[in-house]
C-alpha positions in Angstrom: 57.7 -28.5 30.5 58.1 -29.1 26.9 60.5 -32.2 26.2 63.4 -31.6 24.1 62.6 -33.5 20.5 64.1 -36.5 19.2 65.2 -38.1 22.5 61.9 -40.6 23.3 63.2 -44.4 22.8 59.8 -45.1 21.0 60.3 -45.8 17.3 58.8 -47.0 14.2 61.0 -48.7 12.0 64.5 -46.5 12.4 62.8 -42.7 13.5 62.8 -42.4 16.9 59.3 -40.2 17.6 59.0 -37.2 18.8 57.4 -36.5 22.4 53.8 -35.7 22.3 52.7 -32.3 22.8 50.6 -33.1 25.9 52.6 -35.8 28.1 50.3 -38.0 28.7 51.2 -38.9 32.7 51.2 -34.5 33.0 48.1 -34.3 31.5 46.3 -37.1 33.6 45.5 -38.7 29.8 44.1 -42.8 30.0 46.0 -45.2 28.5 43.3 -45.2 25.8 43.5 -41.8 25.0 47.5 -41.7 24.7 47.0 -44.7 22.3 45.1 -43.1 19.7 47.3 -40.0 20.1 50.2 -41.8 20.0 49.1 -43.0 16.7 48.4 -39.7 15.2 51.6 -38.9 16.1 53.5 -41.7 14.7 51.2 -41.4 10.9 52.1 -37.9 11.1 55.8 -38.1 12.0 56.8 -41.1 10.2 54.7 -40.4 6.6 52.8 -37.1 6.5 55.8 -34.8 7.1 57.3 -36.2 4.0 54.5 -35.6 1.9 54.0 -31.8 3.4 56.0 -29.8 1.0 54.9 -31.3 -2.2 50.8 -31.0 -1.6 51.5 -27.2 -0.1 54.1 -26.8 -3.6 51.1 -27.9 -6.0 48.3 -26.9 -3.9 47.0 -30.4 -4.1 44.7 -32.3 -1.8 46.5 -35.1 0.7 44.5 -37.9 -0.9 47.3 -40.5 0.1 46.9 -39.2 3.4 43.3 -39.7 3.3 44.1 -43.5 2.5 46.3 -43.7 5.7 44.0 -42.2 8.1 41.2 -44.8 6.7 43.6 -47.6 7.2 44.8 -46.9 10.5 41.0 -46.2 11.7 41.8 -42.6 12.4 39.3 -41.4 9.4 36.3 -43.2 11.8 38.2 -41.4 15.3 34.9 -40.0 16.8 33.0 -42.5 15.6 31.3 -44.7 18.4 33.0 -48.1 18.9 29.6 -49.2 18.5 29.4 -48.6 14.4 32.7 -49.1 14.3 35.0 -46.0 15.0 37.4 -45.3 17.6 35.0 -43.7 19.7 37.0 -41.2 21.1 35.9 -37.7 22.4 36.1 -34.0 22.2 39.5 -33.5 24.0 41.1 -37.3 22.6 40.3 -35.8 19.2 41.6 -32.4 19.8 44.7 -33.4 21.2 45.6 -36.2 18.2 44.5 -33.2 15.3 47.6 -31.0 17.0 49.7 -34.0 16.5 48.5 -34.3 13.3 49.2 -30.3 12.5 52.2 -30.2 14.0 53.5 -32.3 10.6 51.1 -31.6 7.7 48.6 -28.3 8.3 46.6 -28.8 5.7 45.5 -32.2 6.6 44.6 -31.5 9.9 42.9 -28.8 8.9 40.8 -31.0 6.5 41.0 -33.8 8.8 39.3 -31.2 10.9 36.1 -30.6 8.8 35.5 -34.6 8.3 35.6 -35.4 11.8 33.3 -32.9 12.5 30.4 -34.5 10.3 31.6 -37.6 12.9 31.7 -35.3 16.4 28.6 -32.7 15.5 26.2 -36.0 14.9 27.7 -38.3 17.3 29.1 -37.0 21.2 28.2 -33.5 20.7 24.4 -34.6 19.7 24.4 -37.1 22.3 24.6 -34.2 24.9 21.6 -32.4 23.6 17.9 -32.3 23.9 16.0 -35.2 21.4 12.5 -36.3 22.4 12.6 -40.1 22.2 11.8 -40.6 18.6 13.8 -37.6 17.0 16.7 -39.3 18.7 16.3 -42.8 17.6 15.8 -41.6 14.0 18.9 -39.5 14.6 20.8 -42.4 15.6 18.9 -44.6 12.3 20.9 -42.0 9.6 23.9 -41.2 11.5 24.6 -45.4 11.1 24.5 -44.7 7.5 26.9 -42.0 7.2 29.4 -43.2 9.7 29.1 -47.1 7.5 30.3 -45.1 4.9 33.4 -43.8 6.5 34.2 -47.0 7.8 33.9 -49.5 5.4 34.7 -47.1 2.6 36.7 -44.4 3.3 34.2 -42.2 2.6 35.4 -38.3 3.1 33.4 -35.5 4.3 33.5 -31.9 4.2 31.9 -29.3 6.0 32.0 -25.9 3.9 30.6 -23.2 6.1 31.7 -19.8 4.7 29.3 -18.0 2.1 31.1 -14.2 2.1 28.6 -12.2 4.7 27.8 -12.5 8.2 26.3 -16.5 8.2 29.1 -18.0 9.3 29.9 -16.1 12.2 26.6 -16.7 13.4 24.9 -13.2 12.9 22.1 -14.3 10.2 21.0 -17.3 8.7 23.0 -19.1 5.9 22.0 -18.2 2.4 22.3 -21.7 1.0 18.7 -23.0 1.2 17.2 -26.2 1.4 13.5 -26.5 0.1 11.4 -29.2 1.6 10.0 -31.5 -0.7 9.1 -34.9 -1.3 11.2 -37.4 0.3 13.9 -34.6 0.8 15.1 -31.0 -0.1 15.9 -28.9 -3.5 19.5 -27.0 -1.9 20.6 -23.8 -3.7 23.5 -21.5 -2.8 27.0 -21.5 -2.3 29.6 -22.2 -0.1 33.4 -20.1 -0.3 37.0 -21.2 0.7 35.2 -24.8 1.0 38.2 -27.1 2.0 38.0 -30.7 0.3 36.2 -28.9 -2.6 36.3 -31.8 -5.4 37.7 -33.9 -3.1 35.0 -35.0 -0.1 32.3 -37.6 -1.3 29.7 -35.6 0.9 29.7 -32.0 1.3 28.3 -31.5 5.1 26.4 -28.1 4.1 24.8 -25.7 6.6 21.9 -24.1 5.4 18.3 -22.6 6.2 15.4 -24.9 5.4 12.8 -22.5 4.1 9.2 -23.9 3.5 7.1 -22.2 0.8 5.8 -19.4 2.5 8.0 -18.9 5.6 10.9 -16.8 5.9 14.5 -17.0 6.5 15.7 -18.1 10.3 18.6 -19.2 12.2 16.5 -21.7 14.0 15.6 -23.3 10.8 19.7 -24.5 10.4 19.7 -28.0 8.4 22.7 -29.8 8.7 22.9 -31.9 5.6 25.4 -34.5 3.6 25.2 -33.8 -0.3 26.5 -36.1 -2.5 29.5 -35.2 -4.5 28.3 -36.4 -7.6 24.4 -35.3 -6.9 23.3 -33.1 -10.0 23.2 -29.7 -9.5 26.4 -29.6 -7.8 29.7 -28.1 -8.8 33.2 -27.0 -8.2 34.2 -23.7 -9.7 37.2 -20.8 -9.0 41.1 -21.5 -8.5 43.1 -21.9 -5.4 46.2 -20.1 -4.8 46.7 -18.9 -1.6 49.3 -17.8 0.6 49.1 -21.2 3.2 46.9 -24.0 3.7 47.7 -24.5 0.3 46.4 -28.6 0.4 43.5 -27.5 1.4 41.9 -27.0 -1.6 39.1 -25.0 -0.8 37.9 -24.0 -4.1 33.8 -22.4 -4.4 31.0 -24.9 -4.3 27.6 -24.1 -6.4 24.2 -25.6 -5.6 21.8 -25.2 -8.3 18.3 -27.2 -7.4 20.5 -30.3 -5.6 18.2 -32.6 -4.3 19.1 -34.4 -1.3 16.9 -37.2 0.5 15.8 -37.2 3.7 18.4 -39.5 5.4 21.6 -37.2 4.5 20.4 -35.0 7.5 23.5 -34.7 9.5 21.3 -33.8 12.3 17.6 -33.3 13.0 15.3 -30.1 12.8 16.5 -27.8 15.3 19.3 -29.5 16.7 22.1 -27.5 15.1 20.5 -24.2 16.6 20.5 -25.6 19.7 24.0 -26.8 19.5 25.3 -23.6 18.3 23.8 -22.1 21.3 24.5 -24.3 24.2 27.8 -26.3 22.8 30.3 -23.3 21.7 33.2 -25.4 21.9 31.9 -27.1 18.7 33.4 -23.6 16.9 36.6 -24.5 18.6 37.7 -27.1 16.7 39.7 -25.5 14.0 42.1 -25.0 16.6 44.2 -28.2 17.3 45.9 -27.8 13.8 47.6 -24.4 14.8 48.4 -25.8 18.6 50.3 -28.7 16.1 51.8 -25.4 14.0 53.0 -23.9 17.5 54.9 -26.7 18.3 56.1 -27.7 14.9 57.7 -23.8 14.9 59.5 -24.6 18.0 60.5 -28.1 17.6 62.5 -26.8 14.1 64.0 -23.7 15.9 65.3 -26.7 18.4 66.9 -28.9 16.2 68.0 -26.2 13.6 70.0 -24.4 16.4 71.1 -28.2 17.9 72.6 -28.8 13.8 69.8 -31.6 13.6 68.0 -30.4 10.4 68.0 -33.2 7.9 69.4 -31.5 4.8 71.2 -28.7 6.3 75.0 -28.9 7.0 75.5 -30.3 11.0 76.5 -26.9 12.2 75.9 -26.0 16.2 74.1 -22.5 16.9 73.3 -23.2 20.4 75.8 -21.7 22.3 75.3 -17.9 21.6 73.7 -16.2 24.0 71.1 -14.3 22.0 69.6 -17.5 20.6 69.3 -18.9 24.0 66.9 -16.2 24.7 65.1 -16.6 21.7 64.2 -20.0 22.1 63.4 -19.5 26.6 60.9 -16.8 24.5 59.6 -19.5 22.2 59.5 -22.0 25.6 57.1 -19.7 27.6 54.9 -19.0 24.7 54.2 -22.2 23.6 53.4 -23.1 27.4 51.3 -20.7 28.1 49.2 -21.7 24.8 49.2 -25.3 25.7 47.4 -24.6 29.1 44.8 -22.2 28.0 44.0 -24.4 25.4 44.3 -27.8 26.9 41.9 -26.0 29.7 39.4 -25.1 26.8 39.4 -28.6 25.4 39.4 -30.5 28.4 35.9 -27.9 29.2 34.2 -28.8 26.3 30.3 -29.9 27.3 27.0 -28.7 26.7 25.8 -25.4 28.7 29.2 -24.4 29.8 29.8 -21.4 32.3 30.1 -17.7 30.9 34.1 -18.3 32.7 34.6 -21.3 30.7 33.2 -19.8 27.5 35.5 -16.8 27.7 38.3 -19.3 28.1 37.6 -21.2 24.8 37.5 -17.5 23.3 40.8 -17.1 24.7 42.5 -20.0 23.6 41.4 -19.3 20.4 43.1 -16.1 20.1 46.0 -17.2 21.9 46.7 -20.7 19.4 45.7 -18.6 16.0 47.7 -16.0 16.8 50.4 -17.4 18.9 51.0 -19.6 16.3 52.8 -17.1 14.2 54.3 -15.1 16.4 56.0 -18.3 17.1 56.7 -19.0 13.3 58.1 -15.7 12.9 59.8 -15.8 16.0 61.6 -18.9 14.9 62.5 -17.6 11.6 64.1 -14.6 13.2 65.6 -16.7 15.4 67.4 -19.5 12.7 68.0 -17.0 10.2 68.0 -16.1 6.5 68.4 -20.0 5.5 65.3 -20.5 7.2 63.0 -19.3 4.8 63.8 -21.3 2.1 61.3 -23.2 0.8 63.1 -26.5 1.1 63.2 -26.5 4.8 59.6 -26.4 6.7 59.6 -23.9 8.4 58.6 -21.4 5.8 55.9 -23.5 5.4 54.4 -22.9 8.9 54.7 -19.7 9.2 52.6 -19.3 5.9 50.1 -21.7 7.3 50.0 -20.2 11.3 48.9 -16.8 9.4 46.1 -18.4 8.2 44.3 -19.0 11.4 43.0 -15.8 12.5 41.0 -15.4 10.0 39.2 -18.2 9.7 35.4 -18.1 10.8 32.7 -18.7 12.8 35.5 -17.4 15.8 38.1 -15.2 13.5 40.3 -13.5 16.1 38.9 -9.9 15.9 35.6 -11.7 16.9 37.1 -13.7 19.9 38.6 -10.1 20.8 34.8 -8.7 20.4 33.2 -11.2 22.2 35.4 -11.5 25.1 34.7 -7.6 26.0 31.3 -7.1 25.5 30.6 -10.5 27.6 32.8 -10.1 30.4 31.3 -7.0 30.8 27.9 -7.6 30.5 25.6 -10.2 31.8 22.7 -12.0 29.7 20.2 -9.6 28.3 21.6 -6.6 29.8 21.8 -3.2 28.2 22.3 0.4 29.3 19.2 1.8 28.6 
């Protein structure tokens, strides 16, 4: 059951906290795992909320925020303790970016596509297949990148979309990286890349194509450009209707070279992870479970006369609202245990059941989101959607969700049919 917000006796400084999403006694969480949580939650609650409005106003990039989740480690979170980060895994990380949604979309989302450079070349790689050497020079470069983060701050980005069918995994990726000596000649382009201008490394996707050969899936690289490496630029506006912080202007490559050590991961491995670890495609997720609760934890304290900067007026007692917010209640529940399921299931070669899931959850957070949002502005009225209060906010960033490839929610829908239906590598000829 979903704890009623405001009433835990933790604080920091004079805000009491909110409760976390996922309880950490229901959930069966460690004490490690409610640590590093807890922390998110705190960094989000007690500074990020503030800063919300104005980056989502301007359409600016949370760099202060950036500066925060360095110093509190959270920028190094699946990092391995080893090199320095806080080592923590698929479902710790998932369940610390909702906390981190559930104040400030737009970085979580971009959170999102840093720590994936960190959790693509560090747990998720771990559980793949690397002969001996492949994996030790693996491990060589990935101690570079992740030195970066730690000591520096570094940020990376992980543009993905190029406008056709790449990103959803139908073809290869136009961008191109030429093999030559000591590294790669990368041209193409990258749309609605989030941290455009802003990342130090751009963590791009793209088909290594030797002089001769032609283009293939298989041939994936995974590789860290340089920000500042010539031939690469930042081009286009950015308006949109949410995720407004995002920032996720068009990136150009035009002859980039890139050495051999920015390989996020080696030859082959990216193909194999895309085809064994799908819950790697999930991960865009935690920052509309965050949006799901944040949609229900204002309808809460709106109706309660809690709203800081609204007039301490009681709506609770009518009937109709009631309803509205048991609605809100079961919704949000029922997306918290799908997706908690999906999280807590994410591993290398998982069953066709517990791939449907993760399809599932996906549909039900991106577009449970909203309904909650719009729910909750039904539900609090007209004064709601003023701009000055969040929720406005929320519902402009839980639209965004759907859409957003490799699993957009018309492809979850897609997917789920034709493979419940039929087994691998049957047809009905």
């Amino acid at each position: 059951m979903t704890v009623q917000v405001g009433k835990t006796t933790a604080t920091m400084g004079k805000i009491a906290l909110d409760a976390p999403i996922f309880d950490p006694p229901a959930f069966r969480l460690t004490d490690e795992q409610a640590a590093i949580i807890t922390g998110a939650r705190e960094l989000g609650q007690t500074v990020f909320a503030s800063r919300a409005a104005a980056y989502d106003r301007d359409a600016t990039f949370p760099t202060e925020n950036y500066k925060d989740l360095h110093r509190t480690g959270l920028l190094g979170i699946s990092i391995p303790k080893k090199h320095g980060g806080l080592g923590a895994d698929y479902q710790t990380y998932a369940l610390a970016a909702a906390e981190i949604g559930r104040y400030c979309g737009a970085t979580a989302l971009t959170w999102n596509m840093h720590v994936c450079s960190t959790l693509w070349s560090g747990p998720l790689a771990d559980d793949l297949d690397m002969d001996v050497s492949v994996r030790a020079e693996h491990e060589r470069r990935r101690a570079i990148h992740y030195k970066r983060i730690v000591d520096d701050g570094a940020i990376y980005s992980q543009p993905f979309s190029e406008g056709g069918a790449a990103a959803a995994g139908g073809v290869a990726f136009g961008t191109e990286a030429k093999p030559v000596k000591g590294g790669w000649i990368v041209n193409g382009k990258k749309i609605f890349a989030s941290l455009s201008g802003h990342a130090d490394y751009y963590g791009v996707l793209c088909t290594e194509i030797a002089e001769g050969q032609t283009s293939s899936r298989r041939n994936t690289l995974y590789l860290a450009i340089p920000a500042k490496a010539s031939g690469v630029s930042v081009v286009g506006d950015w308006d949109p209707l949410g995720m407004r912080g995002t920032v996720s202007r068009t990136l150009l490559f035009k002859d980039a070279f890139v050495e051999e050590d920015a390989a996020l991961m080696p030859r082959g491995v990216y193909f194999q992870a895309a085809l064994r670890w799908p819950h790697m495609f999930l991960t865009l997720s935690p920052t509309y479970m965050g949006l799901a609760q944040a949609a229900y934890d204002f309808t809460v304290r709106y109706l309660r006369g809690e709203v800081p900067g609204t007039p301490p007026v009681k709506r609770r007692m009518y009937p109709t609202k009631q309803i509205a917010v048991a609605q809100m209640q079961i919704k949000l529940e029922q997306i918290k245990t799908i997706w908690f399921q999906a999280v807590s299931e994410a591993r290398a070669n998982p069953s066709k059941e517990q791939v449907l899931r993760a399809y599932a959850s996906q549909y039900s957070v991106m577009e449970g989101a909203n309904e909650l949002a719009a729910l909750a502005i039904r539900t609090c009225g007209g004064q709601a959607m003023l701009k000055s209060l969040p929720l406005e906010r929320i519902y402009r960033d839980s639209r965004c969700g759907s859409l957003m490839l490799p699993w957009t929610a018309e492809l979850c829908l897609d997917r789920i049919g034709r493979e419940a239906l039929y087994e691998a590598g049957e047809t009905d000829d």
